[in-house]
C-alpha positions as CSV (number, residue, x, y, z in Angstrom):
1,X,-127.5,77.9,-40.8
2,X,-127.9,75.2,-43.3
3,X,-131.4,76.5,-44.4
4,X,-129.8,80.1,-44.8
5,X,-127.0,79.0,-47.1
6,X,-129.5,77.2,-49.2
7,X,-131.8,80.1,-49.2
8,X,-128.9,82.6,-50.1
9,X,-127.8,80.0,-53.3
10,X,-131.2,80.5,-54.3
11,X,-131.1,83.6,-55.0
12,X,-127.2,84.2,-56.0
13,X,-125.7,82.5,-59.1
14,X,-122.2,81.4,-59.7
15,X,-122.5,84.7,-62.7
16,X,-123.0,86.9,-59.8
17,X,-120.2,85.1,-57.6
18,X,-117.6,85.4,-60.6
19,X,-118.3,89.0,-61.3
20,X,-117.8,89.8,-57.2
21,X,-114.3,88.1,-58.0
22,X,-113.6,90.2,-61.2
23,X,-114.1,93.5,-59.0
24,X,-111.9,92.3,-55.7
25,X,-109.5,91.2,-58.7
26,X,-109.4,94.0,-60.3
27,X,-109.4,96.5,-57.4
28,X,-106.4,94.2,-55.5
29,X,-104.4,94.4,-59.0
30,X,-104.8,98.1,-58.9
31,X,-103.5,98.3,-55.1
32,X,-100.4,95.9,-55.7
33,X,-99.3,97.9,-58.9
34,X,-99.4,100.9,-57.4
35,X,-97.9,99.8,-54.5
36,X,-94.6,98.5,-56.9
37,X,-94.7,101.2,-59.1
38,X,-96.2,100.3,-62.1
39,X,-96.1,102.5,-64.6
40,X,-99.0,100.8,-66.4
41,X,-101.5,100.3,-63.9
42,X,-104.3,99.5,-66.4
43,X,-102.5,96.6,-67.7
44,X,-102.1,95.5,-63.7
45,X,-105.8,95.6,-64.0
46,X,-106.5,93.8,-67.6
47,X,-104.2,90.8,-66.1
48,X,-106.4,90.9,-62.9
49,X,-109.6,90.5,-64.8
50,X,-108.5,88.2,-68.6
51,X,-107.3,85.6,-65.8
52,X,-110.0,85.4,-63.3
53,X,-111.7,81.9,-63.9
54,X,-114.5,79.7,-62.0
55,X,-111.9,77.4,-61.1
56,X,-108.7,78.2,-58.8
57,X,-106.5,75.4,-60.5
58,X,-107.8,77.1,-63.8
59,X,-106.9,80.3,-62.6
60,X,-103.5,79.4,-61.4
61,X,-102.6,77.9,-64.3
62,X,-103.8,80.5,-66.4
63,X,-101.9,83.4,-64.3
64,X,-98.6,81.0,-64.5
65,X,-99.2,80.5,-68.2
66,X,-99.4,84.4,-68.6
67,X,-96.4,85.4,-66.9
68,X,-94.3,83.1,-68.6
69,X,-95.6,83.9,-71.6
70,X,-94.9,87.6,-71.3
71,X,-91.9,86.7,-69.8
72,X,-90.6,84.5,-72.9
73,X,-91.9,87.7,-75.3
74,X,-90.1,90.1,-73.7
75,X,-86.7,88.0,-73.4
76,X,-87.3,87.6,-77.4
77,X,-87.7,91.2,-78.0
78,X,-84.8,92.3,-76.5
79,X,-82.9,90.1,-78.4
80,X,-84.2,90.2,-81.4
81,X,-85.6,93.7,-81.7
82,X,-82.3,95.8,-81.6
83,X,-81.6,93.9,-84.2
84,X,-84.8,93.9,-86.7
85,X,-85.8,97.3,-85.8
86,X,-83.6,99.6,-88.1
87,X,-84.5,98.1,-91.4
88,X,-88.2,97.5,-91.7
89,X,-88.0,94.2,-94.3
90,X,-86.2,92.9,-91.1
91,X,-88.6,94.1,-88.7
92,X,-91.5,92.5,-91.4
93,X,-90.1,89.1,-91.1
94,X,-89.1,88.7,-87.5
95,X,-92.8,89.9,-86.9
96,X,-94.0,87.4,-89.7
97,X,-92.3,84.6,-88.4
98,X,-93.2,85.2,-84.2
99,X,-96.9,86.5,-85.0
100,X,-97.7,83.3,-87.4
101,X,-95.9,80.6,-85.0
102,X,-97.8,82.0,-81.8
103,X,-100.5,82.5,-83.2
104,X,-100.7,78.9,-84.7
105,X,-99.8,77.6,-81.3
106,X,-102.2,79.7,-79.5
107,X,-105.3,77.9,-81.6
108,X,-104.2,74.3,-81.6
109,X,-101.6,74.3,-78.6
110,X,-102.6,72.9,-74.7
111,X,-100.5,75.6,-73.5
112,X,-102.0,78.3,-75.8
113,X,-102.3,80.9,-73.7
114,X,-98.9,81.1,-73.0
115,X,-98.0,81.4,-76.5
116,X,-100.6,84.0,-76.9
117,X,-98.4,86.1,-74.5
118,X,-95.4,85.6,-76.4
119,X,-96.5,86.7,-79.5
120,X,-98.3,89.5,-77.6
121,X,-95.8,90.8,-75.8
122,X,-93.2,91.0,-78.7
123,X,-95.5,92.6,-81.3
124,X,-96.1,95.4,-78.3
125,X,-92.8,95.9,-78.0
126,X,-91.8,95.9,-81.4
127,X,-94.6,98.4,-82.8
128,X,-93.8,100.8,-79.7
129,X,-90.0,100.6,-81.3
130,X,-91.4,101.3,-84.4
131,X,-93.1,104.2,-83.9
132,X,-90.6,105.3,-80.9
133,X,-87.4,104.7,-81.7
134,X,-86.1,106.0,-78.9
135,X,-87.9,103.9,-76.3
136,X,-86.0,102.6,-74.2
137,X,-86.8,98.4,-74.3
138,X,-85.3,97.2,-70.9
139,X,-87.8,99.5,-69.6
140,X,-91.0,98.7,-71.0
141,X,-90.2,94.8,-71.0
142,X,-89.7,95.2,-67.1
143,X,-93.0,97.4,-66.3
144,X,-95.0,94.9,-68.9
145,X,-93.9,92.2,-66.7
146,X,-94.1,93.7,-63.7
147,X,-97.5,94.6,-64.6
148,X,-98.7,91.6,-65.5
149,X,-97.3,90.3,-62.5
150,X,-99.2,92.3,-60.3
151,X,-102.0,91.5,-61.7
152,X,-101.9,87.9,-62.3
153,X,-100.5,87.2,-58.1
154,X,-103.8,89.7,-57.4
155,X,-106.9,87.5,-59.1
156,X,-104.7,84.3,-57.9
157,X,-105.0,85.9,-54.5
158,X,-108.1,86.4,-54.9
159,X,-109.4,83.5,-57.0
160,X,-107.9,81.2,-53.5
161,X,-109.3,83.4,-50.9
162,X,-113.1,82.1,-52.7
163,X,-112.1,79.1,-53.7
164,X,-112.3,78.2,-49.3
165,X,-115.5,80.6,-48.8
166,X,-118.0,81.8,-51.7
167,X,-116.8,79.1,-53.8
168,X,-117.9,76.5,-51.3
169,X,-121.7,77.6,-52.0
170,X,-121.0,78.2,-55.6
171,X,-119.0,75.5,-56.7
172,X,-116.9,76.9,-60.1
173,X,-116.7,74.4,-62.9
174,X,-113.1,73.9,-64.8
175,X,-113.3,74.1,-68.5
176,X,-112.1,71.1,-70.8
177,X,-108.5,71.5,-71.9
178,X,-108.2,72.7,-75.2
179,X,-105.4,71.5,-78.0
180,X,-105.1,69.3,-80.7
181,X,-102.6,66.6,-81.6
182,X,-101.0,66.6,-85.1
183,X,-101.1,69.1,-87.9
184,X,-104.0,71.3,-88.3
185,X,-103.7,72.8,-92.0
186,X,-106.6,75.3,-91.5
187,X,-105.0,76.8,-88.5
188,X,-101.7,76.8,-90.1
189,X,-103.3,78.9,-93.3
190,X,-105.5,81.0,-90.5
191,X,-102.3,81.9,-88.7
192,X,-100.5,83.1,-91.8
193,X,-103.0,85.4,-92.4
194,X,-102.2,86.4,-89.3
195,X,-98.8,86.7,-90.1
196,X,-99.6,89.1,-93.3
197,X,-101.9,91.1,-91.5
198,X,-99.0,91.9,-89.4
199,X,-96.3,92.9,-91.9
200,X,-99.0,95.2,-93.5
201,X,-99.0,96.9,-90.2
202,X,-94.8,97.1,-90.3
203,X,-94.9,98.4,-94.3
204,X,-97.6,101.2,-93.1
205,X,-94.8,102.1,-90.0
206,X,-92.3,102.6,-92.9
207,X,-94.1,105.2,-94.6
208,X,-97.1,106.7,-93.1
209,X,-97.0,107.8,-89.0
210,X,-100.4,105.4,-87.9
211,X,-101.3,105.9,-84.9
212,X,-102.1,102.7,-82.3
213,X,-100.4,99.9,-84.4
214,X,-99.3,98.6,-81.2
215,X,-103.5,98.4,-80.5
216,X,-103.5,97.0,-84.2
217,X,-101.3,94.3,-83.7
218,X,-103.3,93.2,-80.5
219,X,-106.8,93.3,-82.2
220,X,-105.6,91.1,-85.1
221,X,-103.8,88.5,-82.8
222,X,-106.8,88.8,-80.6
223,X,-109.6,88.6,-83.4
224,X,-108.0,85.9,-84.7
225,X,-108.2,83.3,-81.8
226,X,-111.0,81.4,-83.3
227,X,-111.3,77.7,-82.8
228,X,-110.5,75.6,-85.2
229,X,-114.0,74.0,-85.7
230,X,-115.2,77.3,-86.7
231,X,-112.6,78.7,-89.6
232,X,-114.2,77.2,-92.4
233,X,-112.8,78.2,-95.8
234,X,-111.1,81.2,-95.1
235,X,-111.6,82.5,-91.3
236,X,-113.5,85.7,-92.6
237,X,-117.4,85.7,-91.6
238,X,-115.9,84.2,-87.4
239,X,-113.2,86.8,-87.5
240,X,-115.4,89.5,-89.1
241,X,-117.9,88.9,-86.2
242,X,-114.9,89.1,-83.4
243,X,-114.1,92.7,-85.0
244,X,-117.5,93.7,-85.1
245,X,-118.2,93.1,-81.1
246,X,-114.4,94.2,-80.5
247,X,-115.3,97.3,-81.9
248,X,-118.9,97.6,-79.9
249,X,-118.2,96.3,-76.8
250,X,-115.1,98.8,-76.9
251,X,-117.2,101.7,-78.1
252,X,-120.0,100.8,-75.5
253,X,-117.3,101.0,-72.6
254,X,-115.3,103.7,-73.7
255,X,-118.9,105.4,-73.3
256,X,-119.7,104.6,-70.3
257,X,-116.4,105.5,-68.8
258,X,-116.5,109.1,-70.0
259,X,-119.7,109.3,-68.0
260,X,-118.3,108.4,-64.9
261,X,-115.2,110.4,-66.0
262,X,-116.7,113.9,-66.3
263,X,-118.8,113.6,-63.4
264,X,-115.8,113.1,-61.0
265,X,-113.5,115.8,-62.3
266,X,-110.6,113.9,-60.8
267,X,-112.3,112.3,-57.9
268,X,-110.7,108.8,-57.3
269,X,-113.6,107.0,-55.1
270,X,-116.3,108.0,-58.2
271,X,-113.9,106.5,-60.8
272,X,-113.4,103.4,-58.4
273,X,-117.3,102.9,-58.5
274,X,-117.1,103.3,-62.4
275,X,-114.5,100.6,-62.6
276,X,-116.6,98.5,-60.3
277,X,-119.9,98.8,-61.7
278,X,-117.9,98.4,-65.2
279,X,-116.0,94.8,-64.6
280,X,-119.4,93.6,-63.3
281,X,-121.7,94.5,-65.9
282,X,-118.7,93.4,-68.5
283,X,-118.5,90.1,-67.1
284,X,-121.7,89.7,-66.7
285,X,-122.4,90.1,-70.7
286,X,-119.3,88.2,-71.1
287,X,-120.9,85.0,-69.1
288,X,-124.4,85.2,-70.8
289,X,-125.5,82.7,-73.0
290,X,-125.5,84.0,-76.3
291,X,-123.2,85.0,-79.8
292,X,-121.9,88.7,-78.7
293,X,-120.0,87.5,-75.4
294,X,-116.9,88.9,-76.8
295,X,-118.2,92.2,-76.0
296,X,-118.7,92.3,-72.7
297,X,-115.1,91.3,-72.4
298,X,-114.3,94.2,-75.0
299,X,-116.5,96.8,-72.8
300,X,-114.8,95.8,-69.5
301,X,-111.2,96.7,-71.0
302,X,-112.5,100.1,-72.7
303,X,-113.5,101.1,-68.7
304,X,-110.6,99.6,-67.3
305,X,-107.8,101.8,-69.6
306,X,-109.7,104.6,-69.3
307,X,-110.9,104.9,-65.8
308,X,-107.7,102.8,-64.1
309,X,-104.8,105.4,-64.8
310,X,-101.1,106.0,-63.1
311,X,-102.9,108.8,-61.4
312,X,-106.1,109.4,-60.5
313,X,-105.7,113.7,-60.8
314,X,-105.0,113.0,-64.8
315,X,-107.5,110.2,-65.9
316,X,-108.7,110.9,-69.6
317,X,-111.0,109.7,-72.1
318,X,-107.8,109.7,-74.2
319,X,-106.7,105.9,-73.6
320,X,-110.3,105.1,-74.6
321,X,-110.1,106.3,-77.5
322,X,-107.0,105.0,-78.6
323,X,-107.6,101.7,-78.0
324,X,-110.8,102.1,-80.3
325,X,-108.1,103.5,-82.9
326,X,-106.6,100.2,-82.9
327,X,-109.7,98.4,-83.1
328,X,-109.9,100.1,-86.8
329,X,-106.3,100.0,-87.0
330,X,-106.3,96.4,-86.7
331,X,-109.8,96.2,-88.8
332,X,-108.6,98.2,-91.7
333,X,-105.3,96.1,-92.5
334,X,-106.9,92.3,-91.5
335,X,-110.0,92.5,-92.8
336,X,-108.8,93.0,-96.3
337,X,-106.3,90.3,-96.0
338,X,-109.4,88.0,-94.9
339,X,-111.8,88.7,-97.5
340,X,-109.2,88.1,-100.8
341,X,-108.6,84.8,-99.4
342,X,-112.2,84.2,-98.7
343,X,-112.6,85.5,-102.2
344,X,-109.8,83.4,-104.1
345,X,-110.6,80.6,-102.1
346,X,-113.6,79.2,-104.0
347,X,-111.6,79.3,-107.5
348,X,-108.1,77.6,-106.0
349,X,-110.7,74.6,-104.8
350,X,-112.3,74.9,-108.2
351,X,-108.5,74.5,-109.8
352,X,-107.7,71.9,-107.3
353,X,-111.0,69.7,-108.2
354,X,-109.9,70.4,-112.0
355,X,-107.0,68.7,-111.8
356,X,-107.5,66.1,-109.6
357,X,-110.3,65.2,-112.1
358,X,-107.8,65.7,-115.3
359,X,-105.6,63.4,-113.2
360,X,-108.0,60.8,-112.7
361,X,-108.8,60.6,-116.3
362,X,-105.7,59.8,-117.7
């Protein structure tokens, strides 16, 4: 027995063990959200695959850190977005002032991912006000965190169940805890730009009817989680790159998943194998060692909102799409924000240099 386990390690990797739990992750997370009537099953889905780790104490902590920071997001919306949502200056600063704190918090904070959620979930909700005003927002908070609910106590679930078999053979590893104590003035000008990028995407609600700025909120918060070691000057060429396999890796899926959805006209076990074959490959790219791991995480989600819908008989290419809309969305308004700073930046340290050295002299 011994010499068969040792046999079987050496020929399966923990990669191949961690995609295995993606799929049961993501297929359980599917089942549970259908079974509580979820109106959002794909999101069930995304929760049961961004959570999944090596590690069941990283797991756990990262499914607990997500529900409470969706939970916190949508208790703030509620409050606050009745409010804000009539007059779009109000709207512009509420956003403003939640994107650039959560965002800030979610690069330099040991709880980050939790305030990822918050900011998340509230610029969600407040775009979908935005562009529906007649939305109703009890509602969507309560499917959001039902969703993510589902999702999260799925991979959990599952993440346990291996953690006392497959994991025994294939030991995960827990990442390092991330956070920083004191001030960090680079992620503090990062996550204003953040913060801009965001009330661009309120003044374009005001006057022009955009499509997916709920998607463009998500791909600038999303683009813009980029350590602190690797900002530099102004954030531009790391965040630049994050677009580039966003857009790519979402592309690339959204491909593949219209295969698999025009050959099965509607037939639920061939869109289940798409989804299957779809998490694994994804997080397969997204463990490989090299620059463009962003995009496998980018392809899985393009095949999991396209071929995980509320129903089976009406799966379309259309959610797809859309979330590649808010890719450029999300491009279009950040991007420019980026590259000005990157821009100005050289001549304010020019100015800065100046007069320290006019300072010195006298």
């Amino acid at each position: 027995m011994k010499a068969f386990a040792t046999t079987l390690r050496g020929h399966i990797t923990a990669r191949t063990i961690d995609a295995v739990e993606c799929v049961a992750s993501v297929l359980l997370a599917i089942l549970v959200a259908h079974l509580l009537g979820a109106t959002n099953v794909s999101w069930a889905a995304f929760s049961g695959y961004m959570v999944m780790r090596g590690h069941v104490g990283e797991t756990v902590q990262r499914g607990l850190l997500r529900i409470v920071g969706t939970l916190v997001g949508g208790v703030m919306a509620l409050a606050a977005i009745p409010l804000i949502a009539p007059h779009w200056p109000l709207a512009a600063l509420g956003i403003f002032a939640v994107g650039t704190v959560t965002l800030y918090q979610a690069i330099t904070a040991r709880r980050a991912y939790a305030w990822l959620f918050v900011g998340l979930t509230f610029a969600m909700v407040l775009f979908d006000k935005l562009h529906d005003p007649e939305i109703p927002l009890g509602t969507f908070v309560q499917t959001r965190i039902l969703e993510t609910s589902a999702g999260t106590l799925a991979c959990v679930g599952v993440s346990l169940m291996s953690a006392v078999t497959l994991r025994r053979l294939w030991p995960g590893v827990r990442n390092a805890a991330t956070g920083i104590d004191g001030w960090s003035r680079p992620a503090a000008r990062h996550a204003v730009q953040g913060g801009v990028a965001l009330v661009l995407l309120v003044a374009i609600s005001a006057w022009l009817d955009v499509p997916a700025l709920s998607g463009g909120a998500i791909t600038i918060m999303a683009v813009m989680l980029v350590p602190i070691a690797g900002l530099g000057a102004s954030g531009f060429v790391p965040v630049s790159w994050r677009l580039f396999y966003r857009f790519v890796g979402g592309l690339a899926g959204a491909g593949f998943a219209a295969a698999f959805l025009f050959a099965a006209h509607g037939n639920a076990p061939i869109l289940i194998f798409g989804t299957m074959i779809g998490v694994a490959l994804g997080r397969r790219v997204e463990n490989g060692d090299h620059a463009y791991r962003y995009a496998g995480t980018q392809f899985t989600l393009a095949v999991l909102v396209t071929l995980v819908p509320d129903s089976y008989v009406s799966a379309a290419i259309a959610p797809g799409l859309e979330r590649l809309v808010g890719t450029l969305v999300g491009m279009a308004v950040i991007e420019p924000v980026l590259l000005a700073w990157h821009l100005l930046a050289p001549a304010r340290r020019e100015r800065v240099e100046t007069a320290r050295g006019e300072i010195g002299g006298v």
